[in-house]
N, CA, C and O of each residue as an XYZ file, in Angstrom:
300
protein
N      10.999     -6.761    -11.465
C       9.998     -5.733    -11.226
C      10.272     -5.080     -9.881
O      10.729     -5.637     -8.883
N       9.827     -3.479    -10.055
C       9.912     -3.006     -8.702
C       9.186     -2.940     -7.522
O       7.964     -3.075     -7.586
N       9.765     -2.745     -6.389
C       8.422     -2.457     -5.409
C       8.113     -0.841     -5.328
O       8.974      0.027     -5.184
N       7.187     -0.701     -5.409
C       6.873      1.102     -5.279
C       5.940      1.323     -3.876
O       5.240      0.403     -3.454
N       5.990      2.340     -3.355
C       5.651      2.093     -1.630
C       4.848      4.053     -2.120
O       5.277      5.098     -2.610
N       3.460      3.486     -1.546
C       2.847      4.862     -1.483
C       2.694      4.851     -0.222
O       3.101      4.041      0.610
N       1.972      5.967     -0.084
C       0.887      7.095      0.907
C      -0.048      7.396      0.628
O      -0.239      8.422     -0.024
N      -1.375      6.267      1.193
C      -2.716      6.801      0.834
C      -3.514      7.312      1.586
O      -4.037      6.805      2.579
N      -3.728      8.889      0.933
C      -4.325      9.849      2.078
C      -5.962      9.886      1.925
O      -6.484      9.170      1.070
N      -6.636     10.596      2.632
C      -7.779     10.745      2.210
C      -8.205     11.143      1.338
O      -7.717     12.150      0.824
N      -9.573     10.350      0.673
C     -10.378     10.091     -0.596
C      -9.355      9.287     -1.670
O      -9.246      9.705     -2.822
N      -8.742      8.303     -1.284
C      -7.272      7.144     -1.655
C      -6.686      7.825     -2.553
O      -6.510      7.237     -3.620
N      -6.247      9.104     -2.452
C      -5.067     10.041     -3.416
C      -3.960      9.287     -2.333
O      -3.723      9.020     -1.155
N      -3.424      9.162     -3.962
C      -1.828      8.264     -3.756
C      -1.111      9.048     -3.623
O      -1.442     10.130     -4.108
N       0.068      8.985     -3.009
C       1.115      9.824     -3.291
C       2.673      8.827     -3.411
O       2.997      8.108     -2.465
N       3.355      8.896     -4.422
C       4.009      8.154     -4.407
C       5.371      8.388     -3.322
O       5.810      9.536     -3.387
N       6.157      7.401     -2.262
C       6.913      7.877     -1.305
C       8.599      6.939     -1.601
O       9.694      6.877     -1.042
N       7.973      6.381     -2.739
C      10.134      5.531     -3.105
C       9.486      4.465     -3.664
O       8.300      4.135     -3.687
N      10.800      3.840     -4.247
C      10.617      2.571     -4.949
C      11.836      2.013     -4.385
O      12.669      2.751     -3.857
N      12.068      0.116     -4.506
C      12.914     -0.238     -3.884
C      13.240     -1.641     -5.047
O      12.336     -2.142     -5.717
N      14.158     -1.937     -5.081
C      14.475     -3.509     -5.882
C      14.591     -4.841     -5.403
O      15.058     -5.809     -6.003
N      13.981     -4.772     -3.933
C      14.057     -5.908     -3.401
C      13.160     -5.472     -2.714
O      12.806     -4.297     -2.612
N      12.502     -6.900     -1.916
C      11.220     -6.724     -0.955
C      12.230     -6.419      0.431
O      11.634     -5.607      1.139
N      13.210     -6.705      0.882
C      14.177     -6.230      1.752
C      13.562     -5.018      2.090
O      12.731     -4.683      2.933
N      14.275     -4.375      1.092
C      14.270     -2.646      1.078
C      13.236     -1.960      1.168
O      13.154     -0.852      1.700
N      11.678     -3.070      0.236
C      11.033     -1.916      0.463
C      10.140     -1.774      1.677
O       9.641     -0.686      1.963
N       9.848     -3.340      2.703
C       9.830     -3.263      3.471
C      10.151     -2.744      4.522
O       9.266     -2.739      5.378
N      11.400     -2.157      4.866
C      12.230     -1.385      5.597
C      11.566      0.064      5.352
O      10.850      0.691      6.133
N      12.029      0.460      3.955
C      11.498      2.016      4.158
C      10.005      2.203      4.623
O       9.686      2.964      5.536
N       8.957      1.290      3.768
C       7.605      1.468      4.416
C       7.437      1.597      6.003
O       6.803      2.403      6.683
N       8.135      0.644      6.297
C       7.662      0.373      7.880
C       8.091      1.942      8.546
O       7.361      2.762      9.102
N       9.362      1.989      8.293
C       9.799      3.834      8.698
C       9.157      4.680      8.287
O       8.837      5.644      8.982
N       8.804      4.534      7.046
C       6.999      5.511      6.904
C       6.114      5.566      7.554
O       5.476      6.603      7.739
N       5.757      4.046      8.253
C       4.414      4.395      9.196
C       4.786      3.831     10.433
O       4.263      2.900     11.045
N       6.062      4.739     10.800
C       6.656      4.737     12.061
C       6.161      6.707     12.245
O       6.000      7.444     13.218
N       6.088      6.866     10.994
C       5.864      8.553     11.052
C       4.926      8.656     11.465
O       4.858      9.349     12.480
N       3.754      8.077     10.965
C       2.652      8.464     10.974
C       2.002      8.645     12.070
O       2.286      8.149     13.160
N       1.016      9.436     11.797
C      -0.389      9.617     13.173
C      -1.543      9.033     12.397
O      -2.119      9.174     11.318
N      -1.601      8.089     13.823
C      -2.771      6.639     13.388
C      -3.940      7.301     13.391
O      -4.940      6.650     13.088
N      -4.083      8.700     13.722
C      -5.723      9.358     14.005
C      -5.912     10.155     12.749
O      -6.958     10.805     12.760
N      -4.973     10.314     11.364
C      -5.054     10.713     10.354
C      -5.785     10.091      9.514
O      -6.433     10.812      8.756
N      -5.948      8.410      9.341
C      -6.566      7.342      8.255
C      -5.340      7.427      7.189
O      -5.661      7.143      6.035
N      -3.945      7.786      7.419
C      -3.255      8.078      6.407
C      -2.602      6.416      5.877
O      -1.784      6.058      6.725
N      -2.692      5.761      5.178
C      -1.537      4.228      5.183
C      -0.587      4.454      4.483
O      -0.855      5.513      3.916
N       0.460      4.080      4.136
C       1.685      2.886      3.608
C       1.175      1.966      2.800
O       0.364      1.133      3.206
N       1.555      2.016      1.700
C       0.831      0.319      0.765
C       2.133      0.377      0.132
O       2.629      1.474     -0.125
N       2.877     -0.971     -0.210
C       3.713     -1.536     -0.959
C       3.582     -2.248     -1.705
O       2.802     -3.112     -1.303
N       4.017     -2.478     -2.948
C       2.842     -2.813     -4.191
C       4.069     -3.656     -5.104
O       4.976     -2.846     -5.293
N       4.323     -4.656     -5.572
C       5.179     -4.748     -6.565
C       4.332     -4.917     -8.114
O       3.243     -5.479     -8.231
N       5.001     -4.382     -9.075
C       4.458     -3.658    -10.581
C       5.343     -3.622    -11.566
O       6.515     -3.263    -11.453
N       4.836     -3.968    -12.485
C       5.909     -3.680    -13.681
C       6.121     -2.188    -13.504
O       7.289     -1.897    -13.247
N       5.309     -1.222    -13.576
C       5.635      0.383    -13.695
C       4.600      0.749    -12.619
O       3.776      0.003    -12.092
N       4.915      2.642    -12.312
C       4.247      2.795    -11.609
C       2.969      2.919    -11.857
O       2.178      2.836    -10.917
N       2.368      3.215    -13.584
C       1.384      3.259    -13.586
C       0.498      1.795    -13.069
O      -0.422      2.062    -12.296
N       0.658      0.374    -13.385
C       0.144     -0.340    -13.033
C       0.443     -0.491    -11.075
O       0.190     -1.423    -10.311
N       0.727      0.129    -10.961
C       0.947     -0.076     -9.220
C       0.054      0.977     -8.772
O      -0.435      0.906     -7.645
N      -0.334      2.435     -9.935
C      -1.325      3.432     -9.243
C      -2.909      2.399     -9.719
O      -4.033      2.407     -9.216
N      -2.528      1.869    -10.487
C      -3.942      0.883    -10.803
C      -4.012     -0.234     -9.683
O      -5.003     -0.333     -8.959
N      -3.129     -0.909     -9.596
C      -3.964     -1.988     -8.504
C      -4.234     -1.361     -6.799
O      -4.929     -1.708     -5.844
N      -3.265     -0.278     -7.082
C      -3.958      0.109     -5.538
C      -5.492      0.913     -5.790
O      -6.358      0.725     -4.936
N      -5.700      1.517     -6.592
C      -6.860      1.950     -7.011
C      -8.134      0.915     -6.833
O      -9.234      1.034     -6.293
N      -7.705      0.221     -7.292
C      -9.075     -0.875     -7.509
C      -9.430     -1.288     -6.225
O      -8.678     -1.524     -5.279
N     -10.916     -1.369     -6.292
C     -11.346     -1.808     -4.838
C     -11.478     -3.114     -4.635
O     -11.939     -3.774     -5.567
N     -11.066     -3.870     -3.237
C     -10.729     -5.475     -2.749
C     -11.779     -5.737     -2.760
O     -12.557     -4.917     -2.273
N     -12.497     -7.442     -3.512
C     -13.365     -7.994     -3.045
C     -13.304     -8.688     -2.147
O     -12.248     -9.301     -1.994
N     -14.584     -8.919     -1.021
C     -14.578     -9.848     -0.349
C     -14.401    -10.992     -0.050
O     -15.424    -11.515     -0.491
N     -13.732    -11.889      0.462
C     -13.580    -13.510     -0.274
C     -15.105    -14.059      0.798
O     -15.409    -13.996      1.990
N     -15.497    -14.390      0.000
C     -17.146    -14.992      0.776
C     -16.690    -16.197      1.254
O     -17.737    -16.682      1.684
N     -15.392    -17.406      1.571
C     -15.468    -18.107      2.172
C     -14.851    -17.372      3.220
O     -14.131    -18.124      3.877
N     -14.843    -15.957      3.726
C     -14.753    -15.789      5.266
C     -15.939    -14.852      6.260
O     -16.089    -14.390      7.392
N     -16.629    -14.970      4.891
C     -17.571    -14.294      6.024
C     -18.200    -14.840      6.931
O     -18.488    -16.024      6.754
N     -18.614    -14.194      8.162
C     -19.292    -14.804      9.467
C     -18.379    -15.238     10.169
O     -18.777    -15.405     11.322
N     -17.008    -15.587      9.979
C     -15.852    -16.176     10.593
C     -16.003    -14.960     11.834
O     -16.617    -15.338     12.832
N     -15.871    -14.592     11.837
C     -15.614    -13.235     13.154
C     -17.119    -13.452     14.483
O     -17.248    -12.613     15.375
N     -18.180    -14.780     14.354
C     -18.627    -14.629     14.993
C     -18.931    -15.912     15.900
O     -19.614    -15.801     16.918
C-alpha cells in the first residue's frame, strides 16, 4: 500500500501533494512540504498510508476521537 501526503487547507479541503512507496520517501517529501509553509496560514501536511486515494481522502476526513484515558493529563 501507498503513502499519499496531502495539504489540508482551510475548512479541511484536501489537496492531494504526491504519493510515495515507502515511509522513507514519504516522510522526506512531507517534511519539505512543511518546510514551505507559513505556520500563520493553519495550512498542514498529513501523510496517510491507504489502499487508494479514495480511502486516504476518507480517513483524513473523519474527525479524531478523544482517547478519555488522557484527559486532565495536561493539569
Amino acid at each position: 500500500m501507498p503513502y499519499f501526503i496531502y495539504k489540508i487547507g482551510p475548512l479541511n479541503i484536501l489537496e492531494k501533494q504526491g504519493v510515495a512507496d515507502n515511509f522513507k520517501e514519504a516522510k522526506a517529501a512531507a517534511n519539505e512540504l512543511r518546510k514551505q509553509l507559513d505556520p500563520n496560514t493553519g495550512v498542514r501536511i498529513k501523510m496517510i498510508f491507504a489502499e487508494n486515494e479514495l480511502a486516504a481522502e476518507d480517513i483524513l476526513s473523519q474527525p479524531r476521537e478523544l482517547d478519555a484515558t488522557l484527559s486532565g493529563d495536561d493539569y
